[in-house]
C-alpha positions as a Markdown table, in Angstrom:
| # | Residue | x | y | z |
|---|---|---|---|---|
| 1 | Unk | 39.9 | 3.9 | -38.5 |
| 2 | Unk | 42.1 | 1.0 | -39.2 |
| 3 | Unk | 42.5 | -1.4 | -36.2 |
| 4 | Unk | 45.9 | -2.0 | -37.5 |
| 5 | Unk | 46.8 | 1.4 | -36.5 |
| 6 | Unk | 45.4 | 1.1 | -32.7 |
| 7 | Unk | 48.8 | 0.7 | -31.0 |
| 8 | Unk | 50.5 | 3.9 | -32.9 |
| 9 | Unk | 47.3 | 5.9 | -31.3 |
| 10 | Unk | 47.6 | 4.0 | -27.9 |
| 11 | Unk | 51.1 | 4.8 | -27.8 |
| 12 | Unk | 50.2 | 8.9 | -28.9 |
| 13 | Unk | 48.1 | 8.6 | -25.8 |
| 14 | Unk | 50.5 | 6.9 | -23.4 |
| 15 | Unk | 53.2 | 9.7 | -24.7 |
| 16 | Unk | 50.3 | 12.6 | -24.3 |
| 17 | Unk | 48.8 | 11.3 | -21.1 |
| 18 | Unk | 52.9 | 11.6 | -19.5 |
| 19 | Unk | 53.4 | 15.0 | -21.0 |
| 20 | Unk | 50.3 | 17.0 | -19.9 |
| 21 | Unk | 50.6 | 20.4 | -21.3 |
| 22 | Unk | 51.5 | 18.8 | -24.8 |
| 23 | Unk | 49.3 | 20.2 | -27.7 |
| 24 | Unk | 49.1 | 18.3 | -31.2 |
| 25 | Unk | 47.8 | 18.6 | -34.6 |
| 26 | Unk | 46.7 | 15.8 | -36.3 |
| 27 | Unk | 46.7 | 16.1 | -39.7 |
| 28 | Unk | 44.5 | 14.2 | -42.2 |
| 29 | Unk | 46.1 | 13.3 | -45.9 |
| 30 | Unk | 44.4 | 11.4 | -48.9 |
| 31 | Unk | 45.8 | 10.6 | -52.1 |
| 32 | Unk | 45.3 | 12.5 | -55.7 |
| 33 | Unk | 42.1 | 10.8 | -56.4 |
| 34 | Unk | 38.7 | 12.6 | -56.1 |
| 35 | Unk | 37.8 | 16.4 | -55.9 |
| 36 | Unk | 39.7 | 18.7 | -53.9 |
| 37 | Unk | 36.4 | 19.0 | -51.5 |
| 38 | Unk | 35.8 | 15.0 | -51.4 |
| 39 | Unk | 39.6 | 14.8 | -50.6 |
| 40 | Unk | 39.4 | 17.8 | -47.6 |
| 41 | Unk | 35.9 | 15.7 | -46.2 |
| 42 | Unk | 37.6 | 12.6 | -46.2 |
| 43 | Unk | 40.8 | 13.9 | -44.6 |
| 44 | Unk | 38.5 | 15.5 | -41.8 |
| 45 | Unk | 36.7 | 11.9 | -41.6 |
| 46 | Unk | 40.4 | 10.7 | -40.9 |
| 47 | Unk | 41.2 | 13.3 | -38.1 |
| 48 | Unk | 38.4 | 12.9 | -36.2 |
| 49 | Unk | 38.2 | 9.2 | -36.2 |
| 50 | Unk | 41.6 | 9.9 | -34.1 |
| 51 | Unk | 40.2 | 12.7 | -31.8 |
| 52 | Unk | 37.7 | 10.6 | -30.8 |
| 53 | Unk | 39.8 | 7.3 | -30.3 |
| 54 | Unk | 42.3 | 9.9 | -28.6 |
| 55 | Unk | 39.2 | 11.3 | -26.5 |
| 56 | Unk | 38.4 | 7.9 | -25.2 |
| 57 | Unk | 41.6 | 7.2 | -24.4 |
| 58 | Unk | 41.3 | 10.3 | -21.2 |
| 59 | Unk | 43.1 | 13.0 | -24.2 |
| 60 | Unk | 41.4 | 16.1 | -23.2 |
| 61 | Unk | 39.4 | 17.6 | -26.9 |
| 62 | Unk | 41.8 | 20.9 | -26.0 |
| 63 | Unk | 44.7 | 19.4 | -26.7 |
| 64 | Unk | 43.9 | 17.9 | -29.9 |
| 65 | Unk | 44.2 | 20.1 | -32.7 |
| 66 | Unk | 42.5 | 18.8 | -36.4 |
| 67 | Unk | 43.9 | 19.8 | -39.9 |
| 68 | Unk | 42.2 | 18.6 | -42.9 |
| 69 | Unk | 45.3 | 19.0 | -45.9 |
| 70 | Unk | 43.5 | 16.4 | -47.9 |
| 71 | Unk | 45.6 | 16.0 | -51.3 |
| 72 | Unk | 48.1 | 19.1 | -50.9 |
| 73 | Unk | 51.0 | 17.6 | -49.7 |
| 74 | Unk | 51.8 | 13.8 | -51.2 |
| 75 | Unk | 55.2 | 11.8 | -49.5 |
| 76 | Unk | 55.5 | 10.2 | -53.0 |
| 77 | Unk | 54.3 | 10.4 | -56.4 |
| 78 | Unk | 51.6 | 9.0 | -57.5 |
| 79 | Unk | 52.7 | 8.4 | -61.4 |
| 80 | Unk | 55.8 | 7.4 | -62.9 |
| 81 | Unk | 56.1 | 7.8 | -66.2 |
| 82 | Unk | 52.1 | 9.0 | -66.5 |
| 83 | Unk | 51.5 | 5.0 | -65.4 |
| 84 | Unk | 49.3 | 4.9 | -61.7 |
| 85 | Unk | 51.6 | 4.0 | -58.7 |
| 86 | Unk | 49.2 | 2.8 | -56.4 |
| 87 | Unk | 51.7 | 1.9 | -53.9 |
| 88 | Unk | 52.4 | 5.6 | -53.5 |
| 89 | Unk | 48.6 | 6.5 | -53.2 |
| 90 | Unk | 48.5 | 4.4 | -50.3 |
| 91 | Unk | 51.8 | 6.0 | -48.2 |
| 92 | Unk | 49.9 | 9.0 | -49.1 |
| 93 | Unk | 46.9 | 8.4 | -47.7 |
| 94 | Unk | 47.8 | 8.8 | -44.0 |
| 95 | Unk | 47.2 | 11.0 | -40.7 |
| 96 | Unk | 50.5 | 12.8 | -38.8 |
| 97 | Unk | 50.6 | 14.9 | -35.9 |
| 98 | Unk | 53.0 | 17.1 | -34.7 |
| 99 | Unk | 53.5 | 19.1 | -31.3 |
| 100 | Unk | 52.8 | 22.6 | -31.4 |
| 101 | Unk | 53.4 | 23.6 | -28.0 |
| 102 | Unk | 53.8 | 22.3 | -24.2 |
| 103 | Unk | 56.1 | 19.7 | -23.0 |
């Protein structure tokens, strides 16, 4: 887990520690590269790096739902022309979450 990224979790679990009943998914992306099955481990390595930081943070395991999409769902491309766009590789590696019920 990227310590850059602390303050977008710390602020998750200000938001989730307000709103009690919340329940989330975090979802866990890579890029294009690797097999499928490297891809879904590594995405899983993702989301649970975040339940756990979550977890320590007083976010009840419950309410923290994981998704491993691994390479499935890209923001951007990750070719233009058939040349390599690593700049889109990294916006697609990534973890989201979303509310799925509460509030």
């Amino acid at each position: 887990l990227d310590q850059n990224y602390y303050h977008e979790l710390d602020s998750l679990a200000a938001f989730l520690l307000t709103y009690k009943t919340i329940v989330i998914e975090i979802g866990g992306h890579t890029d294009g590269k690797g097999s499928e099955a490297y891809n879904l481990k590594l995405a899983q390595q993702r989301v649970d790096a975040c339940i756990r930081y979550l977890e320590k943070k007083g976010i009840s395991r419950s309410r923290l739902i994981g998704k491993a999409y691994g390479k499935c769902c890209p923001l951007e491309p990750e070719t233009i022309d058939g040349k390599d766009n690593p700049a889109a590789r990294k916006i697609n590696r990534r973890v989201e979450y979303k509310i799925l019920s509460g509030g």
